[in-house]
C-alpha positions in Angstrom: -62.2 19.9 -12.0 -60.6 16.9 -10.5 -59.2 17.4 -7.0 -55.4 17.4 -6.8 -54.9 18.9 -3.4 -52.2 16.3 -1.4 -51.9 14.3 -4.6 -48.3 12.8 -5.7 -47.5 13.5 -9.2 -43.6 13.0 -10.8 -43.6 14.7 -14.3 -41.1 14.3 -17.3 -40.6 17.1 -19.4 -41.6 19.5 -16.4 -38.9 22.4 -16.9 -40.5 23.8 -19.6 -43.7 24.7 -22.4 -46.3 22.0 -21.3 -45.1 20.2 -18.6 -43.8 23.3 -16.9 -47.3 24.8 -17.1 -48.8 21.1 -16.1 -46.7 20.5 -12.8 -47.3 24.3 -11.7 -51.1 24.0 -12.2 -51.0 21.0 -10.0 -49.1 22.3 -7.6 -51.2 25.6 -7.9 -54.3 23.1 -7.0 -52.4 21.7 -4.1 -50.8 18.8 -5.5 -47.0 18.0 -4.9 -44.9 17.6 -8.2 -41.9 16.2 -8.8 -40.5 17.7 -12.5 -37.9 15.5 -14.2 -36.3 17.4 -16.7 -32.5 17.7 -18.5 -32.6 21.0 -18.4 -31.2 21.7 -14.8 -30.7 25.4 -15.3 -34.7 25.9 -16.5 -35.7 23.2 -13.3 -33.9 24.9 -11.1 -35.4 28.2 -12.0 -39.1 26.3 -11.9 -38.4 25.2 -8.6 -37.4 28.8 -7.2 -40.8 30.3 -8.8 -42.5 27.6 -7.2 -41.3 27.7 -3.9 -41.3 31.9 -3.9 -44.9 31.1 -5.0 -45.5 28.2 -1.9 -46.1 25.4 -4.0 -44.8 22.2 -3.2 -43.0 21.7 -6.4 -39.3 19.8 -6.5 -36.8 19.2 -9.3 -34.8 16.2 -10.2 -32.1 16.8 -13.6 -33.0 13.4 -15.2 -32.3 12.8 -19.2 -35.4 10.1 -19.5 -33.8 9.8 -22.9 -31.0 8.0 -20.9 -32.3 5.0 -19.6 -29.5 5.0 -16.9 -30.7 8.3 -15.6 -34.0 7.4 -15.3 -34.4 5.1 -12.1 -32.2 7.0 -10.2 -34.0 10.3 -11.2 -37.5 8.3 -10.4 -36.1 6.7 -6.9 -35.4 10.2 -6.0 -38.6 11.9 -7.1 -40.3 9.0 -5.3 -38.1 9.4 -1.8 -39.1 12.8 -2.4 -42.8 12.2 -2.5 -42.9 9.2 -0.8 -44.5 7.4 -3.4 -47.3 8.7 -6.2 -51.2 8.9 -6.7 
């Protein structure tokens, strides 16, 4: 299994189904996720499980479908991270 522990990872899609289980296995492995996601009410409940749980696991309510949502959703997941792996 690849090593994820300390690695920088923003995720679109990450509030729910597959990306939600992606960005919580990473962060389960020690990696620190950043979920982009239009559904703020599911992200902010991901981010609550997460952080009851101790994983370093933030998230940004970005509609990638809206490209004027999407750099400023990505600028913060970066200043967030502080850049990706």
């Amino acid at each position: 299994m690849m090593d994820l522990e300390g690695r920088r990872v923003i995720l679109s899609g990450g509030a729910s189904g597959i990306g939600r289980a992606t960005g919580q296995l990473i962060a389960e492995r020690g990696g620190r996720v950043v979920a982009l996601d239009v559904d703020r009410e599911a992200g902010a409940d991901l981010e609550r499980a997460a952080s009851a749980a101790g994983h370093d696991l933030a998230f940004v309510g970005t509609d990638v479908s809206d490209a004027d949502e999407v750099a400023p959703g990505v600028e913060r997941a970066l200043a967030l991270l502080g850049g990706v792996d």
